[in-house]
TORKOL-4160 file (C-alpha; in steps of 0.2 Angstrom, whole numbers, padded with zeros to 4 digits, m for minus):
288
<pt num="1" X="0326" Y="0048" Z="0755"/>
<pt num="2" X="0343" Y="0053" Z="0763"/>
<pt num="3" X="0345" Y="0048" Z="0781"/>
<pt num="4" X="0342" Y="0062" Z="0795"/>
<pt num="5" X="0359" Y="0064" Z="0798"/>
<pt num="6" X="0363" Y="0064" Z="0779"/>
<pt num="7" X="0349" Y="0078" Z="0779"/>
<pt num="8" X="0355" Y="0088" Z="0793"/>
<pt num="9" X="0376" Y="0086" Z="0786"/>
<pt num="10" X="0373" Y="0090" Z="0769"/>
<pt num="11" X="0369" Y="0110" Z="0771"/>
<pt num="12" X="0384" Y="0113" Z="0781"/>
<pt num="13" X="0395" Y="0102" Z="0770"/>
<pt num="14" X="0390" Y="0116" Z="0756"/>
<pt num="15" X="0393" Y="0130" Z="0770"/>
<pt num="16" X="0412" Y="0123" Z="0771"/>
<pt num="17" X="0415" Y="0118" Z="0754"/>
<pt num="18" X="0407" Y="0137" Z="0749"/>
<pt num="19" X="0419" Y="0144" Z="0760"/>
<pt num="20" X="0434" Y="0135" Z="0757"/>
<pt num="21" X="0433" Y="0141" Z="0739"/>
<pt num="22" X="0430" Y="0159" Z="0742"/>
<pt num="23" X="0447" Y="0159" Z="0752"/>
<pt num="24" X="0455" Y="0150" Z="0740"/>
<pt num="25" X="0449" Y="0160" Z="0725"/>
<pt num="26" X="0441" Y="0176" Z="0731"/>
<pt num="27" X="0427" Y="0183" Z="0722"/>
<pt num="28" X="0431" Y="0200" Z="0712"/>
<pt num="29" X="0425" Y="0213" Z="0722"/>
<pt num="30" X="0411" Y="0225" Z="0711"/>
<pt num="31" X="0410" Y="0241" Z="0707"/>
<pt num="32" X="0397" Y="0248" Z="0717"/>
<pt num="33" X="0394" Y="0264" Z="0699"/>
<pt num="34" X="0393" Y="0250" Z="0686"/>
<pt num="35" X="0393" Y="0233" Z="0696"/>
<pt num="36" X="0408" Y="0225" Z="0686"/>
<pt num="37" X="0421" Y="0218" Z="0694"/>
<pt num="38" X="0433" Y="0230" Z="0700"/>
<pt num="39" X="0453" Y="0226" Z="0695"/>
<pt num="40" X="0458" Y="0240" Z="0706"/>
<pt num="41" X="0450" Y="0236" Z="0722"/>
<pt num="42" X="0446" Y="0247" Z="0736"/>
<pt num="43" X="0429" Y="0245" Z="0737"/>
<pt num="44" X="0426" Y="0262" Z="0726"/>
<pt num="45" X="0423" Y="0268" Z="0711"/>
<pt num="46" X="0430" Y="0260" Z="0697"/>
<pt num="47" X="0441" Y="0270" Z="0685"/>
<pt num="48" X="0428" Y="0271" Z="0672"/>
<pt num="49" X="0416" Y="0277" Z="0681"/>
<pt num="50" X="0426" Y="0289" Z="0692"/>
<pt num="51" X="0426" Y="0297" Z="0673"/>
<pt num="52" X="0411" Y="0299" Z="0672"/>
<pt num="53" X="0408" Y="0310" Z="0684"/>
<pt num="54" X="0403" Y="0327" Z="0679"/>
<pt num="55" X="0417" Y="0337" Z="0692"/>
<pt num="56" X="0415" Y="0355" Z="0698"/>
<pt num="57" X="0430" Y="0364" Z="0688"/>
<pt num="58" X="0434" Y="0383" Z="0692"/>
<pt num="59" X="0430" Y="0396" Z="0691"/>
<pt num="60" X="0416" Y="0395" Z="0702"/>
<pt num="61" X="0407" Y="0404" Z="0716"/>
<pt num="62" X="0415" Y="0410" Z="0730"/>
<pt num="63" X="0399" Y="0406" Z="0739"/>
<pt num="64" X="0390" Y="0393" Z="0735"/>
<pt num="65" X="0404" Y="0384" Z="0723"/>
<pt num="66" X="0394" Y="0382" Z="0709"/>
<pt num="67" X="0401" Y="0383" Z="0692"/>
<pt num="68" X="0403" Y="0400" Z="0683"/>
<pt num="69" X="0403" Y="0402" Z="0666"/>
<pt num="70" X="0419" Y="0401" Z="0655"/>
<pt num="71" X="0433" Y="0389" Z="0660"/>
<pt num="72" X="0432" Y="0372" Z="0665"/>
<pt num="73" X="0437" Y="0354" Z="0661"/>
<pt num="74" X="0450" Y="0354" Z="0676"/>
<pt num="75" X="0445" Y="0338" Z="0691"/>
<pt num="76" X="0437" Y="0345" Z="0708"/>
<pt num="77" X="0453" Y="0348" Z="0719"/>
<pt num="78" X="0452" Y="0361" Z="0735"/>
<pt num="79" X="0437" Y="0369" Z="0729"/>
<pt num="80" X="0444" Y="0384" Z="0726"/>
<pt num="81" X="0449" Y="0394" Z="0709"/>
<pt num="82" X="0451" Y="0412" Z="0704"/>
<pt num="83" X="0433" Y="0415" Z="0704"/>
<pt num="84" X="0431" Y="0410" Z="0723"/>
<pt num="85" X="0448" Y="0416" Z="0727"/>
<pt num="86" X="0443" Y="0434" Z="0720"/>
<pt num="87" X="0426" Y="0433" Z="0729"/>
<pt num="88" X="0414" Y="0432" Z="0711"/>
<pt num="89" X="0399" Y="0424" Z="0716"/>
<pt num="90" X="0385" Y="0418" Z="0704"/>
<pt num="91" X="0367" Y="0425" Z="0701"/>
<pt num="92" X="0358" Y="0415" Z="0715"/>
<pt num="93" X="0368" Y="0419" Z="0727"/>
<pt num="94" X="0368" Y="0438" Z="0722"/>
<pt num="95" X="0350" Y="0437" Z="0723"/>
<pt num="96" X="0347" Y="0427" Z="0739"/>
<pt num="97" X="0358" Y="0432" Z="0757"/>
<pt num="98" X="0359" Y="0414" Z="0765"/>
<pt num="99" X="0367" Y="0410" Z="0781"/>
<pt num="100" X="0379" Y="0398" Z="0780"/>
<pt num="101" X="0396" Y="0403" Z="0778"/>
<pt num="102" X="0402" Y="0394" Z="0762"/>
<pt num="103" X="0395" Y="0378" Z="0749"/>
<pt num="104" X="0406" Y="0365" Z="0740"/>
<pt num="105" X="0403" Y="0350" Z="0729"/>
<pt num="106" X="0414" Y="0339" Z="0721"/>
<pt num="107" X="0401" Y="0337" Z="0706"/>
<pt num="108" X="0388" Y="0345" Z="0695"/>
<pt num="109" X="0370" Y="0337" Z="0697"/>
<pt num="110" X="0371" Y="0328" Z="0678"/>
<pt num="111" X="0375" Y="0314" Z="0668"/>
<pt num="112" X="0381" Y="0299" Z="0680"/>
<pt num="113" X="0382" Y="0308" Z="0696"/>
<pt num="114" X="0365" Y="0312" Z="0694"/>
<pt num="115" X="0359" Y="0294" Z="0691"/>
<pt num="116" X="0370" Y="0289" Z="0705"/>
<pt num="117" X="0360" Y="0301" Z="0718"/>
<pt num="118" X="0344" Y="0295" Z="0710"/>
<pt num="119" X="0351" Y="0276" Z="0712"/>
<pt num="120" X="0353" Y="0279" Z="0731"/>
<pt num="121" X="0335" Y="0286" Z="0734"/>
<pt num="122" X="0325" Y="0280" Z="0723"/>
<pt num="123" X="0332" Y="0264" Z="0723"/>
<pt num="124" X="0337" Y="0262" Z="0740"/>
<pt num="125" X="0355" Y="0257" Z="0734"/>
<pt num="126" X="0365" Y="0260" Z="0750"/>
<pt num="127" X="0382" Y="0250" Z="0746"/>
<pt num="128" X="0382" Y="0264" Z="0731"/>
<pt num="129" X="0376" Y="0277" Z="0746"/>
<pt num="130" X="0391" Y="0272" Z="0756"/>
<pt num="131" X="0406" Y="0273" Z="0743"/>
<pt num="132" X="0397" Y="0290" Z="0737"/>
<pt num="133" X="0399" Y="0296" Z="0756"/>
<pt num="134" X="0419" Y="0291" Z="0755"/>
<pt num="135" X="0420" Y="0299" Z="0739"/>
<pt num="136" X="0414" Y="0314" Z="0748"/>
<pt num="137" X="0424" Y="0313" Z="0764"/>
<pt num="138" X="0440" Y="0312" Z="0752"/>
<pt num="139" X="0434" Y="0329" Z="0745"/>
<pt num="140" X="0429" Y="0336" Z="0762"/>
<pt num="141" X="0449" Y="0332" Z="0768"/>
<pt num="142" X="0456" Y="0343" Z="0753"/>
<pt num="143" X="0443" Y="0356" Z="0754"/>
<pt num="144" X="0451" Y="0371" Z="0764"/>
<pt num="145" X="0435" Y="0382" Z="0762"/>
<pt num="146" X="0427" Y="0368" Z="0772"/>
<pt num="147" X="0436" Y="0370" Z="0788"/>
<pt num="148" X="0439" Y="0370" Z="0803"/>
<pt num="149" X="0423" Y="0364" Z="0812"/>
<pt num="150" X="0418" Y="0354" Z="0824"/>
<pt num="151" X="0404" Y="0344" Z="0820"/>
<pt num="152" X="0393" Y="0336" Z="0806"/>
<pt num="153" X="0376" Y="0336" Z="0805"/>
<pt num="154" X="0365" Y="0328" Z="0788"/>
<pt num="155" X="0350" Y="0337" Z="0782"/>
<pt num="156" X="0337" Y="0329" Z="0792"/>
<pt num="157" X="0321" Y="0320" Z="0781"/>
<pt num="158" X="0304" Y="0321" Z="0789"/>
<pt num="159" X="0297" Y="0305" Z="0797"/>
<pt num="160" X="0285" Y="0302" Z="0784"/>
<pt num="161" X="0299" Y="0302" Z="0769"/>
<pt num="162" X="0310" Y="0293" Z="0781"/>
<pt num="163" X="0297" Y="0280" Z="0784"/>
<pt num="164" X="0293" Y="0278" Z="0766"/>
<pt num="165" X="0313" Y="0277" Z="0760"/>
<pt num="166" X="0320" Y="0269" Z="0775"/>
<pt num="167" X="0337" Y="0279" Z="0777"/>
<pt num="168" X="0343" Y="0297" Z="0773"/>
<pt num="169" X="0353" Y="0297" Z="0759"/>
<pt num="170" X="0362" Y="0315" Z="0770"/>
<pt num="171" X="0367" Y="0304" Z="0784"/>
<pt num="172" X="0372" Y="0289" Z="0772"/>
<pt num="173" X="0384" Y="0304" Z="0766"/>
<pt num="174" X="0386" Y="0310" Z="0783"/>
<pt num="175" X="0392" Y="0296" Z="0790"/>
<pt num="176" X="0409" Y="0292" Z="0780"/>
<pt num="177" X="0413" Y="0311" Z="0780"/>
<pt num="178" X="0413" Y="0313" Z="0800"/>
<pt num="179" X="0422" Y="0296" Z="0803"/>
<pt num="180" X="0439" Y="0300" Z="0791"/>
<pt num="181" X="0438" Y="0318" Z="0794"/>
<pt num="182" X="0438" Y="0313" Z="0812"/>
<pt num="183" X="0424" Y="0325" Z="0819"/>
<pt num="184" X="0406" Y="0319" Z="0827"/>
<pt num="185" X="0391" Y="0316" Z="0818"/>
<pt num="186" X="0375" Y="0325" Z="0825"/>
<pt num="187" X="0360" Y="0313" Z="0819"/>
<pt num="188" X="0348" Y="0320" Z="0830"/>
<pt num="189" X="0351" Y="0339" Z="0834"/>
<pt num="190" X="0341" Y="0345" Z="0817"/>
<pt num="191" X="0324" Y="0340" Z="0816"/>
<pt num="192" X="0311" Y="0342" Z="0798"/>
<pt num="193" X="0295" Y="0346" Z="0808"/>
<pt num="194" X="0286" Y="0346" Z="0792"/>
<pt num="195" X="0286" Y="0337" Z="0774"/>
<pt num="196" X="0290" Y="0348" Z="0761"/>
<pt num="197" X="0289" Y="0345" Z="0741"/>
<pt num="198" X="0304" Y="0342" Z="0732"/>
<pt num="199" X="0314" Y="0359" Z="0728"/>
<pt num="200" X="0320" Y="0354" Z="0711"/>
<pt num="201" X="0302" Y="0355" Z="0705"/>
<pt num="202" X="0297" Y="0371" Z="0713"/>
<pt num="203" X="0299" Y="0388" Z="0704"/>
<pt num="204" X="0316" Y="0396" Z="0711"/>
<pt num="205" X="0301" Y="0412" Z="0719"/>
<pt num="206" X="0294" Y="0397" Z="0729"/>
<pt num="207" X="0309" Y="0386" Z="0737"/>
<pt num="208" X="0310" Y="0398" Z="0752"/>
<pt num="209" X="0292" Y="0398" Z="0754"/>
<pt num="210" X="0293" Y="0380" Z="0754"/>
<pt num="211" X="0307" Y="0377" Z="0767"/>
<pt num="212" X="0303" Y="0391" Z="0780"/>
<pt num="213" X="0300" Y="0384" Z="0798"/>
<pt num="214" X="0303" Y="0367" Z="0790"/>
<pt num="215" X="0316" Y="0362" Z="0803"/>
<pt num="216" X="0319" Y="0364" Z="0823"/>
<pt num="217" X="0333" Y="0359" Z="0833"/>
<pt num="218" X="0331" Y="0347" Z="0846"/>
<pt num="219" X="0347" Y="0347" Z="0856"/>
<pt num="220" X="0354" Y="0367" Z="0858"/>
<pt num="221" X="0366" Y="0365" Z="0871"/>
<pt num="222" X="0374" Y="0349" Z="0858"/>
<pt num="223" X="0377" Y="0366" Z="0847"/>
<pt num="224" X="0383" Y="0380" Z="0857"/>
<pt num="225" X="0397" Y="0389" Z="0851"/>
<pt num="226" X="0401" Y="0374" Z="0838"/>
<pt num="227" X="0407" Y="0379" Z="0819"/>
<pt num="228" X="0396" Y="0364" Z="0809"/>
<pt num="229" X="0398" Y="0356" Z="0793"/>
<pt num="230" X="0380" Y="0353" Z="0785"/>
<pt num="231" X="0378" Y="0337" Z="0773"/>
<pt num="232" X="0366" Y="0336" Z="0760"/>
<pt num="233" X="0366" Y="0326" Z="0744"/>
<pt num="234" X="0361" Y="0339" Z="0731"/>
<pt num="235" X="0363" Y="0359" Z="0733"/>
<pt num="236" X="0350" Y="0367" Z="0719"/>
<pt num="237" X="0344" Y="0386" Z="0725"/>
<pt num="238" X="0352" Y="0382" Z="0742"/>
<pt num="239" X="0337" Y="0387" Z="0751"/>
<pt num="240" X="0333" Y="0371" Z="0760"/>
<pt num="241" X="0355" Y="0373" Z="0767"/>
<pt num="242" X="0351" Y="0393" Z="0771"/>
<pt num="243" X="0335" Y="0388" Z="0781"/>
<pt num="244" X="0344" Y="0374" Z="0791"/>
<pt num="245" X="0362" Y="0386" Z="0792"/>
<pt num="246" X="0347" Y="0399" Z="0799"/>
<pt num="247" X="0339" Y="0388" Z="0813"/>
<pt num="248" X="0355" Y="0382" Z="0817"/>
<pt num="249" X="0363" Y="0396" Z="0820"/>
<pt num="250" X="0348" Y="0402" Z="0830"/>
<pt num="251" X="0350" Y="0389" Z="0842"/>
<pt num="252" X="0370" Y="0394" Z="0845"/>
<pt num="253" X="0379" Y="0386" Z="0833"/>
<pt num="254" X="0394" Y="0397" Z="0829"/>
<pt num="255" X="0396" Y="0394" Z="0810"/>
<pt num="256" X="0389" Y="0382" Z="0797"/>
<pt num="257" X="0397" Y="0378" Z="0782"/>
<pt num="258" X="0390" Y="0365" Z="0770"/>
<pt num="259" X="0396" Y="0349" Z="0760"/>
<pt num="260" X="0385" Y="0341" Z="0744"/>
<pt num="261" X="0390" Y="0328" Z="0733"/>
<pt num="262" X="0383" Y="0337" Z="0718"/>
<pt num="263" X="0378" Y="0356" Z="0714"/>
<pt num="264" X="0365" Y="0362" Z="0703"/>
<pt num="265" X="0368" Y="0374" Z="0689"/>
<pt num="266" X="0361" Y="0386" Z="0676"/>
<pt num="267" X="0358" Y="0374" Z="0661"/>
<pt num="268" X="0360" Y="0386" Z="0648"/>
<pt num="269" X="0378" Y="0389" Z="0658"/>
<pt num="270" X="0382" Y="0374" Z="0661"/>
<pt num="271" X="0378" Y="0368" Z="0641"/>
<pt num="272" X="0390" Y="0384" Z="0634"/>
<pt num="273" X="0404" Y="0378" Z="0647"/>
<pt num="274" X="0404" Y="0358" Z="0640"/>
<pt num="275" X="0402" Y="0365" Z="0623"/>
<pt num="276" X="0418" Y="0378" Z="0628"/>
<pt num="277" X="0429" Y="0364" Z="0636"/>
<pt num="278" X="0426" Y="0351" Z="0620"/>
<pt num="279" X="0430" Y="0367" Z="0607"/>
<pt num="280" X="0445" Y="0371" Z="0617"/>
<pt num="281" X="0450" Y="0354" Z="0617"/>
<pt num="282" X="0447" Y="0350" Z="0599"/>
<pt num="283" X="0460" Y="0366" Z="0595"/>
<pt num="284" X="0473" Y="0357" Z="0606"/>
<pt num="285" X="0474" Y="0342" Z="0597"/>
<pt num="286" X="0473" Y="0348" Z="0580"/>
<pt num="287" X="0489" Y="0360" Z="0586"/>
<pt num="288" X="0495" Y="0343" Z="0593"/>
């Protein structure tokens, strides 16, 4: 049996020597999308997986941004297009008169951004939450639609869900986007007063049903007169933004845009795009 001292010595003579090493060889840093060592640096997405992202290419709606059918395969830039720049706006947004002024997404809710979204929630992987929320912000700078205004403010969960997860993925988004955009972030000033079930799994007739009086704002003078930037991770039917952009507005605010990481479309849409963009593709390099 080692001596006391020995005993007591020998776990911070592995702290040193552990640490010595690190700073004389650095571990490679991971990619938070694929967890393999990163060669770029810069604690974001890799290149690989920056790849994978399905991005929102124009045209799109002038609205809500999501995707319109023909066209595509160009990367997210400033959101904008021919479709949003002439005003076309999808069949959602024809059908449904929300409040908010404007919508944008860098992505389409498939393929890897998808599982990313569902990595945050469902796994409660927040380093991936994090460099999602800079990815984000980076959008949010180059979006012109999106400004100005004054303040964010994330899509509140209710205290049940929030109990249960232990974060909200929206302010984990929130967060990044407010600090490099240089604005405020208002955790508290949007309240869920009730749990409600997940949109995506309600008929499009129900998702207003299912969001109405769902929120309350807690702090209206924090709001008066200011243009906000809503947060969310996913916009589908865009009924859970129009009842918050309503309450919101009701208690003063002077405008409210909003920012998602991803977008939901019209599968069927969506499908005869990605099959457009590879066929259009496939003629350019046979011409090549």
């Amino acid at each position: 049996m080692l001596p006391t001292v020995e005993r007591a010595w020998t776990p911070l003579v592995q702290r040193v020597w552990l640490g010595a090493l690190n700073a004389l060889f650095p571990p490679k840093a991971l990619c938070p999308g694929c967890q393999r060592p990163h060669r770029h640096g810069g604690g974001g997405l890799c290149p690989a997986c920056l790849a994978r992202l399905p991005l929102v290419a124009p045209p799109i709606c002038a609205r809500c941004g999501r995707p319109l059918r023909g066209g595509g395969g160009a990367a997210a830039g400033t959101g904008g297009g021919p479709a949003a720049r002439s005003g076309q706006v999808c069949t959602t947004c024809r059908q449904a008169a929300h409040l908010f002024a404007v919508a944008r997404a860098p992505g389409v809710y498939d393929g890897a951004l998808r599982d990313y979204i569902h990595r945050v929630k469902f796994g409660a992987d927040r380093a991936l939450g994090e460099t999602l929320g800079r990815f984000l912000a980076e959008y949010a700078l180059r979006t012109r639609e999106l400004w100005p205004f004054d303040a964010v403010v994330p899509v509140p969960l209710h205290a049940q869900r929030l109990a249960e997860r232990g974060f909200n993925q929206a302010e984990l988004l929130a967060r990044p986007v407010a600090h490099y955009c240089g604005r405020p972030l208002l955790r508290h000033v949007l309240e869920r007063v009730r749990p409600t079930a997940a949109q995506a799994r309600m008929p499009v007739g129900g998702r207003r049903a299912n969001v109405r009086g769902a929120f309350r704002v807690r702090a209206a003078a924090a709001l008066a007169g200011k243009r906000l930037l809503l947060v969310d991770d996913v916009l589908t039917s865009g009924e859970t933004a129009g009842e918050a952009a309503r309450v919101l507005l009701r208690a003063g605010a002077a405008q409210v845009r909003v920012l998602c990481l991803a977008v939901g479309v019209h599968e069927a849409e969506w499908r005869a795009r990605q099959r457009a963009a590879t066929s259009t593709t496939g003629r350019t390099a046979n011409r090549l």
